[in-house]
C-alpha positions as MATLAB code, in Angstrom:
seq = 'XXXXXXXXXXXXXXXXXXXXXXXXXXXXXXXXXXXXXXXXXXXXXXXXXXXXXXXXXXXXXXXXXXXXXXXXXXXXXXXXXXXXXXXXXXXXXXXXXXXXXXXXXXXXXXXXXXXXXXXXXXXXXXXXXXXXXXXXXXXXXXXXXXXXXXXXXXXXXXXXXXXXXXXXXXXXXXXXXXXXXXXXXXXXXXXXXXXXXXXXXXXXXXXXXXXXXXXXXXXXXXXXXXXXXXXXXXXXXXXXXXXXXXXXXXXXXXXXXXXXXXXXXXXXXXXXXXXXXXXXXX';
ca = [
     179.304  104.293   25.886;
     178.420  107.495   28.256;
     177.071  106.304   31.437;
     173.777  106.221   31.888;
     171.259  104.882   34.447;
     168.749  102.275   34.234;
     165.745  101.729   36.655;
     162.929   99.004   36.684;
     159.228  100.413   36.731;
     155.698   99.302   37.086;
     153.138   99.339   33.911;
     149.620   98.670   35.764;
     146.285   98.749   33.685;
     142.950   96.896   34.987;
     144.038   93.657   33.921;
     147.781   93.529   33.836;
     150.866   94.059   35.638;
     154.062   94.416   33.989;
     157.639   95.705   34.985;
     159.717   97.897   32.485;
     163.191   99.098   32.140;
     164.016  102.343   31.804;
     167.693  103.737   30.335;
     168.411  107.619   31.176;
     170.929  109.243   30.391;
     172.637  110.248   33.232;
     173.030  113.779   32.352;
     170.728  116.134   30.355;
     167.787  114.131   28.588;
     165.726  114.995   25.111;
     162.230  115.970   25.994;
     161.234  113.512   23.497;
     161.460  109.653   25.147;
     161.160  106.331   23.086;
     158.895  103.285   23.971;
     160.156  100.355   22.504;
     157.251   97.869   21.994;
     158.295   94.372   20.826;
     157.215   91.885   18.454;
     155.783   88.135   18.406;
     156.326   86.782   22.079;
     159.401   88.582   22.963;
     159.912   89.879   26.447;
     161.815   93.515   27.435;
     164.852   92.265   26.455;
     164.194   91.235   22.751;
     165.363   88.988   20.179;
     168.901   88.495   20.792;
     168.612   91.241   23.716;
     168.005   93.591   20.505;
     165.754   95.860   22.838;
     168.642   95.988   25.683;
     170.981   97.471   23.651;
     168.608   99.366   21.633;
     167.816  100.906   24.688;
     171.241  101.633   25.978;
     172.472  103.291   22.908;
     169.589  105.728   22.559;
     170.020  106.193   26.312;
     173.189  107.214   25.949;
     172.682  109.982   23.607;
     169.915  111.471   25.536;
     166.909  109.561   24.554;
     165.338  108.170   27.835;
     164.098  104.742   26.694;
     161.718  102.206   27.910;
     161.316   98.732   27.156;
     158.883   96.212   28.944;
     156.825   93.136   29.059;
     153.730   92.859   27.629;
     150.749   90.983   29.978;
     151.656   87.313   29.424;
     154.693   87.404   28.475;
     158.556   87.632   30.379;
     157.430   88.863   34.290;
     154.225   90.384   33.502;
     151.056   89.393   34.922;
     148.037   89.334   32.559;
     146.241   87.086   29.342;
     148.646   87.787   26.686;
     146.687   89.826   24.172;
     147.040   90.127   20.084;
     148.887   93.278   18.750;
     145.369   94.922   17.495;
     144.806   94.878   21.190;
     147.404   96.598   23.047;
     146.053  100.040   23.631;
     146.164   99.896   27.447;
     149.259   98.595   28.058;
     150.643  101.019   25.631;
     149.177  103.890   27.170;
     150.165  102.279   30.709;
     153.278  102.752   29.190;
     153.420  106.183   27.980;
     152.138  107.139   31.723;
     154.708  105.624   33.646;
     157.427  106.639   31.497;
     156.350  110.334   31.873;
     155.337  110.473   35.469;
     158.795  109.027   36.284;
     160.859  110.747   34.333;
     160.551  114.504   34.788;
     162.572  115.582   31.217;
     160.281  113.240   29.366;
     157.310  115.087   27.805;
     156.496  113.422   24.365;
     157.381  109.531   22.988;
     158.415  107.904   19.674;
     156.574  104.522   19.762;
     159.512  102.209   18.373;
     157.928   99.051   16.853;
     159.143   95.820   15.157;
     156.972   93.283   13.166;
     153.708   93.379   14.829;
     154.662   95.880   17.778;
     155.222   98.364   14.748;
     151.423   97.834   13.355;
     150.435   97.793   17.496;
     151.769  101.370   17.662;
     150.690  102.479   14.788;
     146.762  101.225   15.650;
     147.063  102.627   18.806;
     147.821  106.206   17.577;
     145.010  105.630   15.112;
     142.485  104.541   18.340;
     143.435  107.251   20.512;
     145.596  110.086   18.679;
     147.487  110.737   21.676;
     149.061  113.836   21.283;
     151.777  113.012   23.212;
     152.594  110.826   20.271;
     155.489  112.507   18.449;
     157.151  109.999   16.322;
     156.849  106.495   14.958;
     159.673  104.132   14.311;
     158.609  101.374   12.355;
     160.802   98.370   11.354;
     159.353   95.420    9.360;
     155.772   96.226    9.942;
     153.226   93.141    9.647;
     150.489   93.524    7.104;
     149.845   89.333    6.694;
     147.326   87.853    4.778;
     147.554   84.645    2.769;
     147.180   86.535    0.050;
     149.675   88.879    0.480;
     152.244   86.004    1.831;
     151.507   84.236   -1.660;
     152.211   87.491   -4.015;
     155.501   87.554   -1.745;
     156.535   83.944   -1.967;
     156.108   84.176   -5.732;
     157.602   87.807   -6.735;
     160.667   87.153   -3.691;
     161.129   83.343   -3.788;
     159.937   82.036   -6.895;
     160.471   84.988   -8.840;
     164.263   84.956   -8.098;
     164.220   80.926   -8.259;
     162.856   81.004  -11.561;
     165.209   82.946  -13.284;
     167.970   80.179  -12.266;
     169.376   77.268  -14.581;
     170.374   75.352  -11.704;
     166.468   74.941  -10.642;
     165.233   73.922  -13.985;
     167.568   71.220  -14.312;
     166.613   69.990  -10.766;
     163.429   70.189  -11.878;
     163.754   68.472  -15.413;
     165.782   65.883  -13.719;
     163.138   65.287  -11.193;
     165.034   66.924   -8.408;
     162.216   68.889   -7.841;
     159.928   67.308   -5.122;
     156.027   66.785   -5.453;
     155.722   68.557   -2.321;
     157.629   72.015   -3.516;
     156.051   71.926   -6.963;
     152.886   71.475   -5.286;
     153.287   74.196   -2.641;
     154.323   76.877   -5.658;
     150.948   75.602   -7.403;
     149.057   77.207   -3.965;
     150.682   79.995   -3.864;
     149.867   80.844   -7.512;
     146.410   80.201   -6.680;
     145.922   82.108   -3.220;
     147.907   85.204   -4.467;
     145.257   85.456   -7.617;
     142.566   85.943   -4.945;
     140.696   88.717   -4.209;
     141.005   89.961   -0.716;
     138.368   92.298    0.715;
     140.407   94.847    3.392;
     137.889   97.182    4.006;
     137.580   96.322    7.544;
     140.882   94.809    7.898;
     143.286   95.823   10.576;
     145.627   96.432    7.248;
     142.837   99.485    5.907;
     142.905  100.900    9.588;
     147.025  101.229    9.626;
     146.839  103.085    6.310;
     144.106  105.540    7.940;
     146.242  106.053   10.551;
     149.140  106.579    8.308;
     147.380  109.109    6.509;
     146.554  110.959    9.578;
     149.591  110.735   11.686;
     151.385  113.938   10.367;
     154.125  113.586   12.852;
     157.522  111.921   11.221;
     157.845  108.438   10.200;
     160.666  106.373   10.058;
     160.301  103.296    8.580;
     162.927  100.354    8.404;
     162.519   97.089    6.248;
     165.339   94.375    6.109;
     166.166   92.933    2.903;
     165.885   89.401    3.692;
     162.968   89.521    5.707;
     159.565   88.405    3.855;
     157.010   90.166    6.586;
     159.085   93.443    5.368;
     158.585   92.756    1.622;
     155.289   91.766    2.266;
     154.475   95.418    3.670;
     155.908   97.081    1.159;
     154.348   95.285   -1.337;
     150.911   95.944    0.198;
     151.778   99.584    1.081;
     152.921   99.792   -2.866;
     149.887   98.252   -4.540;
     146.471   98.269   -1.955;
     144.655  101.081   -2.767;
     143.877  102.186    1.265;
     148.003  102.540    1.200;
     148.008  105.039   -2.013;
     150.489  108.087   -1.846;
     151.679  106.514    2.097;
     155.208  105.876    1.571;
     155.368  109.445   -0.882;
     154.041  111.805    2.338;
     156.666  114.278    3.452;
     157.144  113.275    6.919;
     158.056  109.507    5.937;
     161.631  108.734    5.999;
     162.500  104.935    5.119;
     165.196  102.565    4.832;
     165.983   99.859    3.198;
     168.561   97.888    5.390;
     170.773   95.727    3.022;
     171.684   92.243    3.967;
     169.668   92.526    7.320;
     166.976   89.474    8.410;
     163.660   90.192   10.420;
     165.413   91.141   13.612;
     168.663   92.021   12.602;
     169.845   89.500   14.588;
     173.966   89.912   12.790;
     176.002   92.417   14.323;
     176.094   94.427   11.328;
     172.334   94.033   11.237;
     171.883   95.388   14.501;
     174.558   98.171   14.225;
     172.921   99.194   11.232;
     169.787   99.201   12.731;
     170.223  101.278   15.935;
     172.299  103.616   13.239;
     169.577  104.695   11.536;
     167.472  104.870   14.390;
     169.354  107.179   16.484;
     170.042  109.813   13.054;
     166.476  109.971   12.789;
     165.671  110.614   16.252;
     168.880  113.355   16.268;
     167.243  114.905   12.981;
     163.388  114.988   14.301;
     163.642  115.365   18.638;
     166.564  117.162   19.556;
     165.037  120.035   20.798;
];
């Protein structure tokens, strides 16, 4: 790996402090920078340090990369707040990476699970043009109803189609509680949701609206990634999303929800960096 340098930096907004990272290349940078924002209750470094070498490999092809805490979580100082409310730490974010870092003019938000539907409402809340890219990787779109339609078409569906669980089943190998628990999910995924006001409707208006490239990223054994594209192939809000021109996605064979296995996460910063060669190099 090309050296590179990395430098801690402060993320302030009116109700949280929070330190970053930030990996430079050491020579000439990309104008474009990337902002990783994480998912669930991860700190900088990431599930399994994901973000830290992440980081260091975009880094070292001339992507200047920041990862940090969110308030409430790893060193920051702050109420932890839901992913539909991150706007000012993300812009917090976006500041300090550009005021420090001369080269750096533009970002690519870089997202997993819910910090991928984070960055994609905060473009929608505040189209900051500064904004240039969106890497997406497993985006969350829950709902029980969704989770249900998932469990049966990716779980049952395949489970169903298998001698071996029909015989545990006609033997009585089958337990009350996992016949019962496909029983609910038949029922919840025949409901009707109303999204109309759901953060799910306002991350396919943003979608629709964000004209700047799109990389999206969805690991084959990961649920919250079927369940996206599942919604994003069948709610109406979603219609003609994942067919727009400036949408280039993935599907990352054999990988889990973090691409936690090294071939996973090789895989994974892979196609990340080829899309960010393609789309920022200028």
């Amino acid at each position: 790996m090309p050296p590179l340098n990395e430098t801690p930096v402060q993320i302030l907004t009116e109700d949280s402090a929070a330190w970053g990272i930030v990996s430079a290349p050491q020579g000439s940078a990309f104008e474009a920078g990337v902002i990783i924002v994480t998912g669930g209750l991860q700190y900088r470094a990431g599930a399994h340090r994901q973000s830290v070498l992440l980081a260091r490999q975009l880094a070292s092809a001339g992507f200047t990369t920041l990862r940090f805490d969110l308030a409430g979580l790893g060193d920051a100082i702050g109420t932890a707040h839901d992913f539909e409310n991150l706007g000012a730490q993300l812009t917090a974010a976006i500041n300090a990476l550009i005021a420090q870092n001369a080269g750096v003019k533009r970002v690519v938000l870089w997202g997993l699970c819910d910090g991928a539907s984070a960055a994609l409402l905060h473009w929608r809340t505040t189209t900051d043009l500064r904004i240039v890219g969106l890497c997406l990787v497993n985006p969350w779109a829950r709902s029980d109803t969704g989770l249900a339609r998932t469990h049966i078409k990716h779980y049952y569906g395949h489970r169903l189609t298998e001698w071996s669980f029909w015989r545990k089943l006609l033997t009585g190998g089958v337990g009350p509680s996992a016949i019962g628990q496909l029983m609910s999910n038949l029922k919840t995924s025949l409901r009707r949701q109303d999204t109309s006001q759901s953060f799910q409707q306002k991350m396919a208006t943003a979608w629709h609206n964000f004209a700047a490239p799109i990389l999206l990223l969805i690991s084959e054994r990961d649920l919250t990634g079927q369940e996206f594209m599942d919604h994003a192939r069948t709610d109406k809000a979603w219609q003609g999303c994942l067919q727009m021109p400036n949408v280039q996605q993935h599907i990352m064979p054999g990988a889990d929800h973090t691409c936690s296995t090294q071939g996973g996460h090789e895989l994974l910063g892979q196609l990340t960096l080829q899309w960010l060669l393609s789309r920022f190099r200028n």
